[in-house]
C-alpha distance (Angstrom), angle and dihedral (degrees) to the residues before:
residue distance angle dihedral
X1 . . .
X2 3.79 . .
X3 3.44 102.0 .
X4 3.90 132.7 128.9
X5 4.24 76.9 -115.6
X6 3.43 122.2 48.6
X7 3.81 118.4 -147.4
X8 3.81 80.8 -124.9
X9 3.84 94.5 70.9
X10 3.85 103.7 34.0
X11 4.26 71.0 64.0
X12 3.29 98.7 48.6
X13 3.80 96.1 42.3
X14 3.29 106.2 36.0
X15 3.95 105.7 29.5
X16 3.71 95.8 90.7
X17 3.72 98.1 56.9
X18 3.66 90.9 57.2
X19 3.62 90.0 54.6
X20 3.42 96.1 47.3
X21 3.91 84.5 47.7
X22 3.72 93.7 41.2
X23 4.08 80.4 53.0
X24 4.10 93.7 50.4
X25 3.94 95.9 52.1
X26 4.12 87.3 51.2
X27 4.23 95.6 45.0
X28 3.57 91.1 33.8
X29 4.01 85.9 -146.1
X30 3.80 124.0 140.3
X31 3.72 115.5 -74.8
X32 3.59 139.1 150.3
X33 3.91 128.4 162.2
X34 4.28 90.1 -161.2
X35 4.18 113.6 73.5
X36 4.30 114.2 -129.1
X37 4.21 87.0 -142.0
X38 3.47 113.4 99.7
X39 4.50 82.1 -151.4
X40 3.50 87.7 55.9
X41 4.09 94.0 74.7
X42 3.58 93.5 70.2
X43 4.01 129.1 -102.4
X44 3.72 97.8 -108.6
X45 4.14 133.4 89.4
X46 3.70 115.1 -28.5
X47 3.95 98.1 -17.1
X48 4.00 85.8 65.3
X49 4.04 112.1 105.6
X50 3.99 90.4 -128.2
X51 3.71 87.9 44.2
X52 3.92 92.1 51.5
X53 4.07 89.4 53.0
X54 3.37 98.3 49.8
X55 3.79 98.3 42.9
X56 4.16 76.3 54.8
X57 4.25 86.7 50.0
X58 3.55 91.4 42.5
X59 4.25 89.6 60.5
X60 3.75 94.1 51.3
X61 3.74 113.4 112.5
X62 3.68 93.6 8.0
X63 3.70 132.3 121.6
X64 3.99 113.2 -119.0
X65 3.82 97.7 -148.2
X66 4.22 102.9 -178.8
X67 3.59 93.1 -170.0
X68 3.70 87.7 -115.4
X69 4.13 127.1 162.6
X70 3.86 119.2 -105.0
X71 3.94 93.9 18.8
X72 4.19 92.4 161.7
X73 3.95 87.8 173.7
X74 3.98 151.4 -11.9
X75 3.74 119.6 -108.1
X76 3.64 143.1 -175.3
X77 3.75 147.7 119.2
X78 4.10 95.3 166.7
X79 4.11 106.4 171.2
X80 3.64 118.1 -164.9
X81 4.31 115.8 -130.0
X82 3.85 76.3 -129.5
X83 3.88 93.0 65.7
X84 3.73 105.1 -108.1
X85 3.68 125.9 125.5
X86 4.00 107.4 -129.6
X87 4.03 90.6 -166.8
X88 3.75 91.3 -172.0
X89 4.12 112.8 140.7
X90 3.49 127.0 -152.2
X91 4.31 141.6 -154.7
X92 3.82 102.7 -78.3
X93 3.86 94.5 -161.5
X94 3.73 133.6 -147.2
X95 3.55 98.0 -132.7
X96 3.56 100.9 -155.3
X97 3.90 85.0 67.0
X98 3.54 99.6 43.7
X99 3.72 100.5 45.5
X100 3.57 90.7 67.1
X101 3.19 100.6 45.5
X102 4.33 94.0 52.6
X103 3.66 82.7 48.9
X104 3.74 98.0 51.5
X105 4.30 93.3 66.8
X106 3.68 95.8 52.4
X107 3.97 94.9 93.4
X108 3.66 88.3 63.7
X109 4.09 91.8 36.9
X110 3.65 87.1 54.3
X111 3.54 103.9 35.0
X112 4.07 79.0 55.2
X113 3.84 99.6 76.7
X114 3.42 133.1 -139.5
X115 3.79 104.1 -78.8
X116 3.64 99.1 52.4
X117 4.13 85.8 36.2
X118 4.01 83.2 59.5
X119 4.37 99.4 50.2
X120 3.30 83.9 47.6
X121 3.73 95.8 55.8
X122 3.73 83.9 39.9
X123 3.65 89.7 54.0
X124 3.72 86.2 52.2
X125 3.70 96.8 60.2
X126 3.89 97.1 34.9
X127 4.04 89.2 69.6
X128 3.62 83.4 40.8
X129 3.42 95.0 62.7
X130 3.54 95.2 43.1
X131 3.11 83.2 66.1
X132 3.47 106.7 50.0
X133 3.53 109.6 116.6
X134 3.89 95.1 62.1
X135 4.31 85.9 50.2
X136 3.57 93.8 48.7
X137 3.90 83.7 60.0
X138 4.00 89.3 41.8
X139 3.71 79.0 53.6
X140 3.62 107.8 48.0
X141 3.55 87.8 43.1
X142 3.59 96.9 59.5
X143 3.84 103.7 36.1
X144 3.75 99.8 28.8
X145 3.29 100.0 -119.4
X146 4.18 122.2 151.7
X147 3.86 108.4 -97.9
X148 4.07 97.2 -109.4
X149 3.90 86.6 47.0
X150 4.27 91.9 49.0
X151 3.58 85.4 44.8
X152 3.77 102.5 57.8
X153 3.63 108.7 24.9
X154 4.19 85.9 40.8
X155 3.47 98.5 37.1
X156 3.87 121.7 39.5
X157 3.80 99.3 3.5
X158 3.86 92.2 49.9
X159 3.79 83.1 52.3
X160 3.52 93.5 43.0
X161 4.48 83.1 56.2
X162 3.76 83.2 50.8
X163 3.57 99.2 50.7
X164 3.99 98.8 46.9
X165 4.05 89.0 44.8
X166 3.85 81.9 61.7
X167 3.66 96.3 41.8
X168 3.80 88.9 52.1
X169 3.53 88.8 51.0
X170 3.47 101.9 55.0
X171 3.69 84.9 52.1
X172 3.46 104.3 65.0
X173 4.31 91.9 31.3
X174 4.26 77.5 60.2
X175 3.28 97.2 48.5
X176 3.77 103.3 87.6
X177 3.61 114.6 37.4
X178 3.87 131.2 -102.5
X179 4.22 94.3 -125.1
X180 4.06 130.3 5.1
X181 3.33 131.2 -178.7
X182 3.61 115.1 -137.2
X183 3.89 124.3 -168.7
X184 3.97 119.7 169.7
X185 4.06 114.6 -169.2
X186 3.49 117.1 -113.4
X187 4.03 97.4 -170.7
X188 3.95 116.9 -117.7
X189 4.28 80.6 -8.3
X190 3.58 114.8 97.6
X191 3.99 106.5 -97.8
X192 3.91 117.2 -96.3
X193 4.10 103.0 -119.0
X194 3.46 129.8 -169.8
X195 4.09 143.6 -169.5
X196 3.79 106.3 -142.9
X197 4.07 112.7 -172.5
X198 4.19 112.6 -167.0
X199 3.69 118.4 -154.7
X200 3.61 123.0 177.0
X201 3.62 111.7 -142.1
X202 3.79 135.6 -159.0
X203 4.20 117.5 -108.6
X204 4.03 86.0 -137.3
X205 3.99 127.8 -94.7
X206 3.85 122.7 -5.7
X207 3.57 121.9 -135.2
X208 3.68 118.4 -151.9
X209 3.98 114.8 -169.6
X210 4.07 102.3 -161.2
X211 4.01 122.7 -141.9
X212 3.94 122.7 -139.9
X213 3.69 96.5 -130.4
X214 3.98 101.8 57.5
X215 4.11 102.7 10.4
X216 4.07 87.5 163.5
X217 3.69 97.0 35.5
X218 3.82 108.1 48.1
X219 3.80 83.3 28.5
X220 3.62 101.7 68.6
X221 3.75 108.1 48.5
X222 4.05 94.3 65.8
X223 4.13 90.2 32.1
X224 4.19 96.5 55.3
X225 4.27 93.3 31.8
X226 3.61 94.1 58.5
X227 3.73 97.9 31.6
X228 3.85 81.5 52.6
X229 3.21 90.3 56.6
X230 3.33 115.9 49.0
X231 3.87 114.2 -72.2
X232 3.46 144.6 104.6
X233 3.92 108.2 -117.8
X234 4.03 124.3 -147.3
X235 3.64 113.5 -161.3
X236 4.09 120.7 -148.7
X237 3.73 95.5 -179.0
X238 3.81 110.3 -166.3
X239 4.23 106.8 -85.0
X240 4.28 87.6 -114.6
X241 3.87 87.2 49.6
X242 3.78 113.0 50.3
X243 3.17 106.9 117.0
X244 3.88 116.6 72.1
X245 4.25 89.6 35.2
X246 4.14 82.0 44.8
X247 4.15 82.5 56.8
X248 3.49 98.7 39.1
X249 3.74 88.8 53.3
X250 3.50 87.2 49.7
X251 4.17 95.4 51.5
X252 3.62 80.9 50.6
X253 3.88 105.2 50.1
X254 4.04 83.8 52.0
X255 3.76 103.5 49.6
X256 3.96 87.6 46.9
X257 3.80 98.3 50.2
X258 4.30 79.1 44.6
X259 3.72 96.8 56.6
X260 4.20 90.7 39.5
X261 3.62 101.3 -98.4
X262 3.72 127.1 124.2
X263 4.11 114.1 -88.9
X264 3.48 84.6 -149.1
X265 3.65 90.6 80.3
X266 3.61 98.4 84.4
X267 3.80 114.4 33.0
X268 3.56 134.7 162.8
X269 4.13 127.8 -144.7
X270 3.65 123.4 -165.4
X271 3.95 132.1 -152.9
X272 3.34 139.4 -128.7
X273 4.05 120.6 -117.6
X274 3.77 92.7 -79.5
X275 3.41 107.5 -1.2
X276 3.91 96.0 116.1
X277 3.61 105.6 -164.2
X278 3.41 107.3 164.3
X279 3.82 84.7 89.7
X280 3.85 85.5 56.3
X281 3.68 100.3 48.8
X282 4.02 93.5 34.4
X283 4.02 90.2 68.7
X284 4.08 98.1 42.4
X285 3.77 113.6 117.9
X286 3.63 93.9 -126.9
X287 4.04 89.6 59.3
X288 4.19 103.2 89.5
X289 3.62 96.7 160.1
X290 4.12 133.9 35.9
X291 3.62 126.9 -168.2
X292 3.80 109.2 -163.3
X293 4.12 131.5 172.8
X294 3.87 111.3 177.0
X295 3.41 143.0 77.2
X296 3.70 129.8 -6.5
X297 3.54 96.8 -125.2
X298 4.10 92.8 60.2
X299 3.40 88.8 45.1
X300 3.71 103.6 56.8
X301 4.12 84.9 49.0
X302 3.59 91.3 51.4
X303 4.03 90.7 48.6
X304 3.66 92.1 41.7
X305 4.29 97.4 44.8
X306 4.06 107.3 18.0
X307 3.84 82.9 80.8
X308 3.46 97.6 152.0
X309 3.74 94.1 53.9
X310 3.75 131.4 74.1
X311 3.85 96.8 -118.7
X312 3.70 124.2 -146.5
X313 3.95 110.2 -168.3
X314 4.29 125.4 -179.3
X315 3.72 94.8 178.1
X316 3.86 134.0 160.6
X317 3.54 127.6 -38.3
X318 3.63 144.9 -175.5
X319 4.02 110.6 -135.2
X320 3.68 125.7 -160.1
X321 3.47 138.6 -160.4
X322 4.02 122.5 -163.8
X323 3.50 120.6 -141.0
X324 3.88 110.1 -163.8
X325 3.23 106.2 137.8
X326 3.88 138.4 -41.1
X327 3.96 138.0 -135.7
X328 3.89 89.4 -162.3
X329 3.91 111.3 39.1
X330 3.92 90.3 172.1
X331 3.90 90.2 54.4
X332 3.35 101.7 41.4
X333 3.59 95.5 55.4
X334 3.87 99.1 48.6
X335 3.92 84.6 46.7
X336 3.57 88.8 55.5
X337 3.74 95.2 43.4
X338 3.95 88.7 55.8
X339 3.40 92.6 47.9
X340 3.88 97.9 49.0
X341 3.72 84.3 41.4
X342 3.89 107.4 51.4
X343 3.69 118.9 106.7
X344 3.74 90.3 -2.4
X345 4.23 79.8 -70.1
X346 3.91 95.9 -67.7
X347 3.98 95.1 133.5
X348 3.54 121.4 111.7
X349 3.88 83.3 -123.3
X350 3.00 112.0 52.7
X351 3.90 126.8 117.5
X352 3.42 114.3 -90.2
X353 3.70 105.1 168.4
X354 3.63 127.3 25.0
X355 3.97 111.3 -149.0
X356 3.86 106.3 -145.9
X357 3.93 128.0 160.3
X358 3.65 117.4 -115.8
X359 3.78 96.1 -125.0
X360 3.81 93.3 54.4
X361 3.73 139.5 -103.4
X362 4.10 126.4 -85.9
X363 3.89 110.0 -122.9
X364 3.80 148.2 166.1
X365 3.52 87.2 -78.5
X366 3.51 110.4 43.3
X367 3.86 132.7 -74.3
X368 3.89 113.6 -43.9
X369 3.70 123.2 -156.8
X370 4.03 122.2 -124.6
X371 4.28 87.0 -102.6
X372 3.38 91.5 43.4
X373 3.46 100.1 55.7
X374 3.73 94.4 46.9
X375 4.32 89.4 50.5
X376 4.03 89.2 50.4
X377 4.00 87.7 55.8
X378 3.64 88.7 42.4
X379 3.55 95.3 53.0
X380 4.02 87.1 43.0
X381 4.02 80.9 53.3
X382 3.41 86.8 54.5
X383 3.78 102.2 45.9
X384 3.48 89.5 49.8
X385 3.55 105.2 54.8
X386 4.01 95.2 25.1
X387 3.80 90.5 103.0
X388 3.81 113.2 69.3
X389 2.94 111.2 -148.2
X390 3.62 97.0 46.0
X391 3.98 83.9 45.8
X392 3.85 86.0 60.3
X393 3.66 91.7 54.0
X394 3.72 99.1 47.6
X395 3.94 96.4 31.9
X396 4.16 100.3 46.1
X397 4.07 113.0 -179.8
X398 3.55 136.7 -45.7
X399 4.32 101.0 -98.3
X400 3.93 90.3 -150.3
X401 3.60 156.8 0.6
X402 3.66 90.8 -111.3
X403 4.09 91.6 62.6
X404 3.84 91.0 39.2
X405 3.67 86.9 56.0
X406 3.92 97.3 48.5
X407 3.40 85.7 47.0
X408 4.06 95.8 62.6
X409 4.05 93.1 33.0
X410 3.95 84.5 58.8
X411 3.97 92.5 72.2
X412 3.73 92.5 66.3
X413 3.81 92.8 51.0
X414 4.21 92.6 79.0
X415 3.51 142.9 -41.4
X416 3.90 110.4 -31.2
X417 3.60 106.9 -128.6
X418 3.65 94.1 172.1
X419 3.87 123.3 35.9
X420 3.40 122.9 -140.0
X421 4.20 118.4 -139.1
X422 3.64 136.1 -162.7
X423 3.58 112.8 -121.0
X424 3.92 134.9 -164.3
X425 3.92 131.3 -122.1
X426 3.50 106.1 -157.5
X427 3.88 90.8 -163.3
X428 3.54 94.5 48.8
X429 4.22 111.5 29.8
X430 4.14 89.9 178.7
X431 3.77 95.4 66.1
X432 3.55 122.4 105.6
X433 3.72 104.9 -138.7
X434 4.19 122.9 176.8
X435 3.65 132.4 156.1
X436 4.18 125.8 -122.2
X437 3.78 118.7 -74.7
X438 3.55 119.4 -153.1
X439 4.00 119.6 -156.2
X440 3.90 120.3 -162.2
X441 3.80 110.3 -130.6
X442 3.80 132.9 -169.3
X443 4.12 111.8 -124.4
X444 3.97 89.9 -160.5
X445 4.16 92.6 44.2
X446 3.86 102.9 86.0
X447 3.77 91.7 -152.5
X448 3.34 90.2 58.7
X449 4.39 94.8 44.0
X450 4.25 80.8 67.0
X451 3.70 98.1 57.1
X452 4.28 92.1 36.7
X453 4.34 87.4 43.6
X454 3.59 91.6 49.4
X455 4.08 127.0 86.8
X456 3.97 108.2 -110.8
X457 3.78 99.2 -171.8
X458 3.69 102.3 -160.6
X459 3.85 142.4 53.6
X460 4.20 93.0 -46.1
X461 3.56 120.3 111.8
X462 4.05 119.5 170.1
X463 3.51 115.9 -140.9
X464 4.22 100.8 -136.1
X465 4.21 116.7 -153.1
X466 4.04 96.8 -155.1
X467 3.92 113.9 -179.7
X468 3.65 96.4 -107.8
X469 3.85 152.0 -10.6
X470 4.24 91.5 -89.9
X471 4.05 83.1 49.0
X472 3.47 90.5 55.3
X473 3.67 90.3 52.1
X474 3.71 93.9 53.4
X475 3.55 93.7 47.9
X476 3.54 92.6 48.9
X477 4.17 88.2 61.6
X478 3.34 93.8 41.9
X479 3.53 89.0 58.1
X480 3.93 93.8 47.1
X481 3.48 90.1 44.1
X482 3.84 105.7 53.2
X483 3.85 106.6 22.7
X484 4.31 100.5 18.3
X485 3.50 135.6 -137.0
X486 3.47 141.5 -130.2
X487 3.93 99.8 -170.5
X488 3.95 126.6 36.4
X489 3.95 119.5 -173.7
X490 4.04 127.0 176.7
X491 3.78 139.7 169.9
X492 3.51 122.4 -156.5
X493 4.11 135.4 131.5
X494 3.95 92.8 -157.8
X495 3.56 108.3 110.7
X496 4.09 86.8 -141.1
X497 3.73 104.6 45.6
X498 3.76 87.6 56.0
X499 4.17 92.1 53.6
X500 3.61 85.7 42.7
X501 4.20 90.4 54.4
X502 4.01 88.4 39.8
X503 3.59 99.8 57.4
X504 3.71 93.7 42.4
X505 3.66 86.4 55.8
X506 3.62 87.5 43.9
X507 3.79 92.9 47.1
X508 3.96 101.2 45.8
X509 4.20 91.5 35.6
X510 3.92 101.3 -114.3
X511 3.61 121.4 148.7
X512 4.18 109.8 -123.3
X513 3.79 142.7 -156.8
X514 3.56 124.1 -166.9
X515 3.50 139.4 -166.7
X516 4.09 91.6 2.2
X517 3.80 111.4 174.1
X518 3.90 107.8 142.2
X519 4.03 130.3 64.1
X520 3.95 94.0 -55.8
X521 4.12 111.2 91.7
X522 3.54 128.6 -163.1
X523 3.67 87.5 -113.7
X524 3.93 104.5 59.7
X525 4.30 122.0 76.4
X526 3.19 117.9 -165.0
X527 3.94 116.0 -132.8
X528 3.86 114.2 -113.5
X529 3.88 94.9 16.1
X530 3.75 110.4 45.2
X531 3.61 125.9 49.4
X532 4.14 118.7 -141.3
X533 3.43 109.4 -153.1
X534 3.46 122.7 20.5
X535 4.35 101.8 -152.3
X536 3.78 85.2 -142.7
X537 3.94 91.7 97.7
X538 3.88 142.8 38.0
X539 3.50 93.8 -93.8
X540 4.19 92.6 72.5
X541 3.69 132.9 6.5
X542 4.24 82.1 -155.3
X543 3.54 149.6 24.9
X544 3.64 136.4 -113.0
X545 3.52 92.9 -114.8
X546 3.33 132.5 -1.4
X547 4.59 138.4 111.0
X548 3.96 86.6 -92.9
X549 4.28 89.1 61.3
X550 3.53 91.1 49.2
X551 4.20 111.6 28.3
X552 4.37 94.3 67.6
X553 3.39 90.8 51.0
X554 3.77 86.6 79.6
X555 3.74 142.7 17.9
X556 3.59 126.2 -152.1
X557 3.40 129.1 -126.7
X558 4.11 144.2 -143.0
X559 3.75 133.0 -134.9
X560 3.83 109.7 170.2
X561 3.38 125.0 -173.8
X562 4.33 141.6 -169.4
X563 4.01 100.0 -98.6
């Protein structure tokens, strides 16, 4: 292969850390080849933290031209939550050039197979995470999140998504052998004998439909599985988050054309302010797979009219936490507080509603009453975020208008137990910056059941009185049931409330924590142990990872031949 990388020494280099990954999806043990510390990438050339922002500084106002086929125009108009204008502009393709071209290096993509399909994708993400520091501002800057936050969850444990959609992917390509010999006795007649050859073989050109909240992170599942498998990916990242998909597709175009494959197998297209193409591009016949993370109402309509595509939805969601009854009050509260607090709440899992019985809960501290349980997390609220600065760096920036605005309207749903307040960012003035507000509800007041059943994407949570523990339970599957969820948390020390949780959890497909007091919150998965999503509920059609993301994405075909 003339190539500046041989296929040789993606092997060579990269080989182990699929096994090792290959190892982590079987034990389901904590593993991860990409450090969270922003000191552990080194303090020299672009690995160096001042390095990283500058290389960041050094993209604004520029035009990110990726050398791509039927680029018709540039585009932008990104705006960071923190106030600052990114003026970067991006290919705006003409699709009915570019298609063709991603399609035409799929014979060689194919022809590839899946181990040297995999280093490459591991390649991919290496020189992505060398590069982390300057995407976890592209990151923060485009979702809002605080800097530590954009760093980890969009620098190594986006990468750590990416890796274990690979590893999956090489599983199931694996799984049936590349030639068999089949003979089948035919008594004193010679036997009948066969050569069968196995190729997997791509379903066509993946489609992945960004979010603004997590660009890296719900990016890079759909973007490395299909790539991994096969296809030619285009990325539509969403028009407030084009940057750090914009350089990922631009990582990727280089190591292809490197190792001899086509660049044009990964390829981004941006939109115009209200152009809304992903409606255009989800319905083209060359789209066979879509990898959406938004809102439920897109979803459906991609479910419903992308019928030519294998569609892969993580939609909205209505989590729940059950309050029973708690062994460590203290703990439970400051876990809660951090959850309700993270991100300013704008996670697909976190809490929403908190599940507690109207005559109060039993705990290591004596019996607490319905109110005072919701003061005590309140006043853990408050603790939390009373600070600042350390409220800036838990609490990030408001991603949009729309959240901002669901977050005042929620005050006029009930009684506010738990104010929201504005705070200021000295380094960045422009951001919009508020703490959670939590809003007691009524489970028996019907009024009430349409603010509680409805998704409130943002930091609100509604503290529910329900009649009793069993209610709770019921409520909680109703929940599951009609609306979906993609995180379920409960506290409890009776033996038979937490059987009662489990097997609704078990019955309506959501993934559950119990009992979590220490530094692990209901709202963070782990790559290569914990699946997000579990596809068994309206919340998501798929989970982040598992065979079923990866197996559709190709099909596997037959050449038989007379032995």
């Amino acid at each position: 292969m003339a190539a500046e990388l041989t296929v040789h020494q993606l092997i060579a280099k990269h080989r182990p850390t699929l096994d090792q990954a290959l190892e982590a999806i079987r034990t389901r043990a904590y593993w991860s080849p990409h450090p969270e510390h922003p000191k552990a990438y080194g303090e020299q050339g672009s690995l160096d933290m001042a390095a990283g922002k500058a290389a960041f500084d050094a993209l604004l106002g520029t035009r990110l031209d990726l050398g791509q086929p039927g680029t018709d125009d540039f585009v932008g108009g990104e705006v960071s939550p923190y106030g600052i204008e990114l003026g970067v502009e991006y290919p705006h393709a003409d699709v009915d050039v570019l298609l063709p071209a991603m399609k035409a290096g799929q014979k060689a993509w194919r022809d590839a197979g899946a181990e040297i399909r995999a280093v490459v994708c591991l390649e991919i993400l290496k020189r992505i995470s060398d590069r982390t520091h300057e995407f976890a501002h592209a990151v923060m800057h485009t979702s809002g999140q605080a800097f530590m936050m954009a760093f980890q969850a969009g620098g190594p444990h986006a990468q750590d998504r990416g890796l274990e959609a690979v590893a999956y992917a090489y599983v199931e390509q694996v799984r049936t052998p590349d030639t068999a010999e089949w003979t089948k006795p035919q008594g004193k007649r010679e036997p009948l004998a066969l050569t069968k050859q196995f190729t997997p073989v791509p379903r066509g050109i993946g489609l992945v439909i960004g979010c603004n909240t997590f660009p890296t992170w719900n990016g890079y599942p759909g973007l490395f599985a299909s790539l991994a498998t096969g296809n030619a990916v285009l990325v539509k990242p969403h028009p407030r988050a084009v940057l750090p998909l914009a350089l990922t597709v631009q990582v990727a175009r280089d190591v292809l054309s490197e190792t001899g494959f086509d660049p044009n197998l990964v390829a981004l297209t941006a939109e115009r302010p209200g152009e809304g193409i992903a409606k255009t591009l989800a319905t083209r016949p060359e789209i066979r797979i879509i990898d959406y993370t938004g809102s439920t109402a897109f979803g459906d309509w991609l479910e419903a009219n992308a019928r030519q595509a294998q569609v892969y939805t993580e939609k909205a969601g209505v989590n729940s936490v059950l309050v029973e009854s708690a062994g460590d009050y203290k703990g439970m509260l400051a876990n809660l507080a951090f959850s309700l607090s993270l991100y300013s709440g704008q996670m697909c899992t976190t809490p929403q509603n908190l599940l507690i019985p109207r005559d109060g809960i039993r705990t290591d501290e004596g019996p607490k009453t319905f109110d005072e349980v919701v003061a005590d997390l309140a006043r853990s609220v408050d603790g939390l975020l009373g600070d600042d600065a350390r409220a800036n760096a838990l609490l990030g920036a408001i991603v949009n208008p729309d959240v901002k605005d669901r977050l005042e309207a929620a005050a006029g749903l009930g009684e506010v137990a738990l104010v929201s307040r504005e705070i200021a960012n000295p380094e960045f003035p422009g951001a919009v910056v508020r703490t959670p507000v939590v809003v007691k509800l009524d489970g028996a007041k019907p009024d009430d059941e349409a603010a509680y059943m409805s998704e409130c994407f943002g930091p609100v949570s509604f503290a529910v009185a329900v009649d009793s523990a069993s209610e709770a339970v019921e409520l909680l599957r109703r929940t599951i049931r009609e609306k979906g969820a993609m995180t379920v948390g409960a506290y409890t020390t009776d033996e038979d409330v937490e059987q009662a949780v489990q097997e609704v959890c078990l019955e309506e497909a959501a993934q559950l924590s119990l009992n979590l007091v220490g530094g692990v919150y209901v709202n963070q998965t782990a790559a290569f142990s914990d699946f997000h999503g579990s596809g068994g509920n309206p919340a998501a059609n798929a989970a982040l990872c598992d065979g079923a993301f990866v197996a559709n994405r190709f099909r596997v075909v037959e050449v038989r031949r007379e032995a």
